[in-house]
C-alpha positions as CSV (number, residue, x, y, z in Angstrom):
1,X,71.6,89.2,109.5
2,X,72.9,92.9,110.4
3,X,75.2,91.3,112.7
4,X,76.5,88.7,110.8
5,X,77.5,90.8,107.8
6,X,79.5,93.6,110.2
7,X,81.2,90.0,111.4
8,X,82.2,89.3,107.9
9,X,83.0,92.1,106.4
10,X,85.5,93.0,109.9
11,X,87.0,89.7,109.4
12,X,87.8,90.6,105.6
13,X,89.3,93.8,106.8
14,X,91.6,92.2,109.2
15,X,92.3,89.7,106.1
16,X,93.1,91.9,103.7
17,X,95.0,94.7,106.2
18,X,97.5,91.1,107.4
19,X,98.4,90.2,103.5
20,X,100.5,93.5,102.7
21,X,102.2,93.3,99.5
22,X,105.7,91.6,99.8
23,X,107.0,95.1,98.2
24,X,106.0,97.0,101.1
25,X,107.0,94.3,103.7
26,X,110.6,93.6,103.5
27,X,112.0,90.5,105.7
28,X,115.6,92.0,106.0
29,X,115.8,92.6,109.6
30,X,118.9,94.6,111.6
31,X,120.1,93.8,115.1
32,X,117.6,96.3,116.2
33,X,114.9,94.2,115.1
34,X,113.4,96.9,113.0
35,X,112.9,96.4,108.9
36,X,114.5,97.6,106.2
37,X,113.0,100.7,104.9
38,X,112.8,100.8,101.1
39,X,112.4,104.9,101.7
40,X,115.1,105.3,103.0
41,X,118.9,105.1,101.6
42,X,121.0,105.1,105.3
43,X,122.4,102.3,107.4
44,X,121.2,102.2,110.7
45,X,121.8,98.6,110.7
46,X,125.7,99.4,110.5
47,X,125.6,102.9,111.8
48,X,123.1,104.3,114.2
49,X,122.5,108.1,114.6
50,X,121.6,109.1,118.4
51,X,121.2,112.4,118.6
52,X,121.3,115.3,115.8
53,X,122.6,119.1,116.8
54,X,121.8,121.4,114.9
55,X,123.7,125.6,114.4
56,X,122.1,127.0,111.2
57,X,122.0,130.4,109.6
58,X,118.1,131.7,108.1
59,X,118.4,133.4,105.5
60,X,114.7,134.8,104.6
61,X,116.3,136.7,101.5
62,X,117.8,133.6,100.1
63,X,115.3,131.1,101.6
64,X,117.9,128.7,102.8
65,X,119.5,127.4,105.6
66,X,123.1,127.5,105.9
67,X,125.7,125.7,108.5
68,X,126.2,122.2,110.3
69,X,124.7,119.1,111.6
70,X,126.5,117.2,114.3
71,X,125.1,114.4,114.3
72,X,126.3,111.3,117.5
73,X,126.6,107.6,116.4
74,X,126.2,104.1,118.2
75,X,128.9,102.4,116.2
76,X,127.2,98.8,115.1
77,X,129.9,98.0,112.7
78,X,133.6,99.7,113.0
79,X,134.0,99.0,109.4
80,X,131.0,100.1,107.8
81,X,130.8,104.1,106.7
82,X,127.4,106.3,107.7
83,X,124.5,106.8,104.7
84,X,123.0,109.6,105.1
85,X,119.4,111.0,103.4
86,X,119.8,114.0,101.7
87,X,117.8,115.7,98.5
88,X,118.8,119.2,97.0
89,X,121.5,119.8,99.8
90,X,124.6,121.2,99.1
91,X,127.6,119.7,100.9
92,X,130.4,121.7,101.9
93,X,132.5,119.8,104.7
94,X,132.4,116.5,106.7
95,X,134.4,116.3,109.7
96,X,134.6,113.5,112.2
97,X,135.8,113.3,115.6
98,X,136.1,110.9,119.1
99,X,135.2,113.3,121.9
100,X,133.4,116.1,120.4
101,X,136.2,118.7,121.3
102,X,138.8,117.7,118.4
103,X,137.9,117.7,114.7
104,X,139.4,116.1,111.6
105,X,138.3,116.6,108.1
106,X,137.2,113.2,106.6
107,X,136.3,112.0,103.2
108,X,132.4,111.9,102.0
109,X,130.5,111.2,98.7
110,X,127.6,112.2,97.4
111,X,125.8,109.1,95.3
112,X,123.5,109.3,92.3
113,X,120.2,111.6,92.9
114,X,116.7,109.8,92.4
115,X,114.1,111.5,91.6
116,X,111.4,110.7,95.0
117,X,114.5,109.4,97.2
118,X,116.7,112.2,96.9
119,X,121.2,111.2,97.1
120,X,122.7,109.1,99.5
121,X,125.6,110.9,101.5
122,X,128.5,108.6,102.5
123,X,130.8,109.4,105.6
124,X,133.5,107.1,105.9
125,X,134.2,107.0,109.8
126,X,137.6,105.6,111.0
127,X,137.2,103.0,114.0
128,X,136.8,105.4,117.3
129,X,134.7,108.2,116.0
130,X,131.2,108.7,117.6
131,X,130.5,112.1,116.3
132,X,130.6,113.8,112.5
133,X,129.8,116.9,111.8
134,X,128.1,118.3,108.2
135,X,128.6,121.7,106.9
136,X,126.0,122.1,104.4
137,X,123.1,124.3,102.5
138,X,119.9,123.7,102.0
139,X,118.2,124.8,98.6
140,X,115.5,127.1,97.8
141,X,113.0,124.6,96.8
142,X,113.3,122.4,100.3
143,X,110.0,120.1,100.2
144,X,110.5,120.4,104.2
145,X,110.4,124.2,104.6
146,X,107.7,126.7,104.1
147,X,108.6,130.4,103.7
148,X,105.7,132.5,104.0
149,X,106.1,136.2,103.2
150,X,105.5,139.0,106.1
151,X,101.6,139.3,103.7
152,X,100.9,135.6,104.3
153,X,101.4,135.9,108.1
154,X,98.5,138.0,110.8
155,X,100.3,140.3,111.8
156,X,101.7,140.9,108.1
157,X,104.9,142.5,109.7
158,X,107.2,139.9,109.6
159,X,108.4,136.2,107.1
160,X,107.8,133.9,109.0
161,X,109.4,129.7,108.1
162,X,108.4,125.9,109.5
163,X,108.7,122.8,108.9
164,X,107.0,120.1,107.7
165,X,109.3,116.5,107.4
166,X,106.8,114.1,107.0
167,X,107.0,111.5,105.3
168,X,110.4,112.0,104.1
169,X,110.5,115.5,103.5
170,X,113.6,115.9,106.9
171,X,116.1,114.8,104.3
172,X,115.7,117.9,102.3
173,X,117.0,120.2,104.7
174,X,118.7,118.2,108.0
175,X,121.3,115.4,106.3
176,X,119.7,111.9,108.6
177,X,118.7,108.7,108.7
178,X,115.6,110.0,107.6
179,X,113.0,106.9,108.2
180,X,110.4,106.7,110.7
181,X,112.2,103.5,112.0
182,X,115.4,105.2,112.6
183,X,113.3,108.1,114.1
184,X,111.2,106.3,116.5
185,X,113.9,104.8,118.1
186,X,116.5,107.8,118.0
187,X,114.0,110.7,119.0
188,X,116.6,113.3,117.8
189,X,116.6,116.7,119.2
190,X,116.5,119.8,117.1
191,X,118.1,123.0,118.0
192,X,118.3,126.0,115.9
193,X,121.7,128.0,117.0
194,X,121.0,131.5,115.0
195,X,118.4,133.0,113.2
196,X,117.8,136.2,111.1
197,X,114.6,138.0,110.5
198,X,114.5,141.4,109.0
């Protein structure tokens, strides 16, 4: 009897864990094979981001981050602009450019905020580029980074900051494709150029 109801109630489980809601399962699927992510406001069906560099200034006073993502492509579409994740960042500059070397300034647009998504960013990207570069600031009130005070650390002589970007928590302080579908895939590396501590 002990064995048969372990048998049932697994079999249930495996029931009820194959019948997601339709809401959570979308059947939009990209050239990648991968699903639309309902998280997530960029195109990485159109526009693929490779690899993300980033130079940022930390600012322990301020508790932000301030300077520029550069961020490389895989051009799906040549007619289709990049979306970007963002929430709370402050966009200064977007620049484009075809070898890395050479930069032009190029239009970009901020859409309307929502409240758990945070505001698409739109790059328009003329038909050869395969890198853009973002100057931007993050805010005080990042979800993704913790400032702890020199009293919160063990040694108590130093701040000390990390970062913490899951679930969608990278878009509040790194302007990406910020979706664990885009992520898996891209496995973007993460540099910090400068850093200040007191």
């Amino acid at each position: 009897m002990r064995i048969y109801f372990v048998a049932l109630a697994a079999a249930l489980l495996t029931s009820a864990c194959s019948k997601a809601p339709s809401s959570v399962q979308t059947k939009i699927e990209n050239k990648y094979g991968s699903r639309e992510d309902v998280h997530s406001h960029s195109n990485p069906q159109d526009v693929r981001v490779r690899h993300i560099a980033l130079d940022l200034d930390v600012s322990f006073e301020q508790k932000i981050l301030k300077g520029s993502a550069i961020l490389t492509l895989d051009r799906i579409s040549r007619e289709k602009p990049l979306v970007l994740d963002t929430r709370d960042l402050k966009i200064t500059k977007a620049e484009v450019s075809m070898d890395g070397t050479a930069w032009a300034p190029t239009t970009f647009q901020l859409g309307t905020a929502d409240k758990i998504l945070g505001t698409p960013l739109t790059v328009q990207l003329p038909p050869d580029v395969t890198q853009v570069r973002i100057s931007y600031d993050t805010a005080p009130t990042a979800s993704g980074l913790q400032w702890l005070t020199p009293q919160q650390t063990a040694g108590k002589k130093y701040p000390f900051l990390y970062s913490q970007s899951e679930a969608i928590h990278a878009r509040s302080w790194i302007p990406s494709q910020d979706s664990p579908a885009s992520v898996s895939l891209i496995a973007p590396r993460y540099a910090f150029r400068k850093a200040y501590a007191p």
